[in-house]
Each structure stands twice: as C-alpha cells, then as structure tokens.
N, C-alpha and C positions, 0 to 999 in steps of 0.2 A: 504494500500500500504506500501510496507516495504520501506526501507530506504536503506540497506543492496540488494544487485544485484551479486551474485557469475555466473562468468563469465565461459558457458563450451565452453571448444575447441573444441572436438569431438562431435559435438550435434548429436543425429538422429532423430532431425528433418530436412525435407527437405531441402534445401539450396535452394534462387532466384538464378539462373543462368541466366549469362548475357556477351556479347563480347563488345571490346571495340569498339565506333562508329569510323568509316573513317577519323574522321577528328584528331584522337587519336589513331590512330592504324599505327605505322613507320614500323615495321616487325615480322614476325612472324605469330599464331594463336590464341594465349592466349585466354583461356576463364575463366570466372570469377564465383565464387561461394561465397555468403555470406548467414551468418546465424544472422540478427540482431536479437540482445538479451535485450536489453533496451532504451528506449526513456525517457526524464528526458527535464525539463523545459519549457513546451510547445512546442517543439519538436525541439528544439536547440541542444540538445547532445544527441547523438546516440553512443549506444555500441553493439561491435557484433564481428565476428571473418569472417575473409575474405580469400581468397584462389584462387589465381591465378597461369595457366600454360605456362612455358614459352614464352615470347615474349618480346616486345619493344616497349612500349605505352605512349605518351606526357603527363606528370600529371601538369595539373594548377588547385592550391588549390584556385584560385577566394579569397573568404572571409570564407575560413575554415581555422581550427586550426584543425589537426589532428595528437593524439598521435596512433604511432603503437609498436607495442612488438611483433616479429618474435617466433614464434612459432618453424616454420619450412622449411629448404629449403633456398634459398639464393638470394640476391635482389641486383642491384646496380643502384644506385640514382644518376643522374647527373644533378645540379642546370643546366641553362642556364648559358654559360658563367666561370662556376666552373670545378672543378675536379669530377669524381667519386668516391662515396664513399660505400663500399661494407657492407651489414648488411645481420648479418644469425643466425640462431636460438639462442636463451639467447639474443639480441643484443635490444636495444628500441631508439626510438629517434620520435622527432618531426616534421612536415612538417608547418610550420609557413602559415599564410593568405599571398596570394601574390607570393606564393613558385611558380615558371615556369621550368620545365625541364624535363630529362626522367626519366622513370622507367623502368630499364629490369629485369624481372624475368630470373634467370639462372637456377636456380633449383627450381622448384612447393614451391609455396609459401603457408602459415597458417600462418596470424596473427591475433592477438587480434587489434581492434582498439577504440578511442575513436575520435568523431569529434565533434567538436561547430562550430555551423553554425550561 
C-alpha cells in the first residue's frame, strides 16, 4: 500500500449517484454524484471528489471534520444563525464537527473533499 494517494477530479470511473433525503432537501432537485478515491485509518478518513446540481439542502456535519477544495461551479454556505458565505472554484475551506446550516448549490458543483469521521 502506498502512502502517496494523487487525487483525480475527472475520474471515468462510475460515480454513486444519490439525492438528498426529505428531511434534507429545502428546494430544488439537486442530485448528487461522488467518486471516493481513498479510505485511510480504518475507515475514519475518506477522500474522493463530489459533485452536486443545483439546489438547497440542510448540511449537519454531526461529528465530521470535512475539508473541501471547489473544483468547480459555485456554493453558498449559511451557518445556522450566520451570514452566507459564497465559495467557487480555486476557493477551500472547512466544515468543522457540529457545523448546522444550508448549502445551496448555485452553479453544479466539483469538489475535492476530505472527511474524518
């Protein structure tokens, strides 16, 4: 097993496709497309590249730590309680454990992400 993990954005392999459940889904139709590409410390951190279509979907990170890095396309992030804050391609930032608020995709989204669970 290498050490070393180069991360593709454009994979062709397949992608899981998946929508988000009811109880996470505020508007829209967003559907969702990931390509995980690595699993690392008995299956605590996952890396891989995600891809969502337009919409307005509740994200509570629970007890993950997830970094993303925008690839593509354009997202804005509203803590509970906070302001929104807009992230689009070149742009990275963190969703901290405990993170509650929305996510709307404005424009098809590609990023790279890492989570520890």
């Amino acid at each position: 097993m290498s050490l070393l993990k180069t991360i593709v954005p454009n994979s062709t392999e397949a992608p899981r496709e998946s929508k988000p459940g009811p109880e996470r889904l505020i508007s829209g139709d967003p559907s969702f497309k990931s390509w995980p590409q690595d699993v690392a410390r008995d299956d605590i951190i996952h890396t891989g590249v995600w891809e969502a279509t337009p919409g307005l979907t509740r994200s509570v990170k629970g007890e993950t730590f997830e970094f993303c890095h925008i690839l593509e396309g354009i997202v804005e992030i509203t803590p509970d309680g906070g302001e929104p804050v807009t992230y689009k391609a070149g742009d990275s930032f963190v969703m901290k454990p405990g993170f509650i608020g929305t996510w709307r995709t404005v424009e098809t989204v590609r990023k790279i992400y890492v989570t520890v669970n």
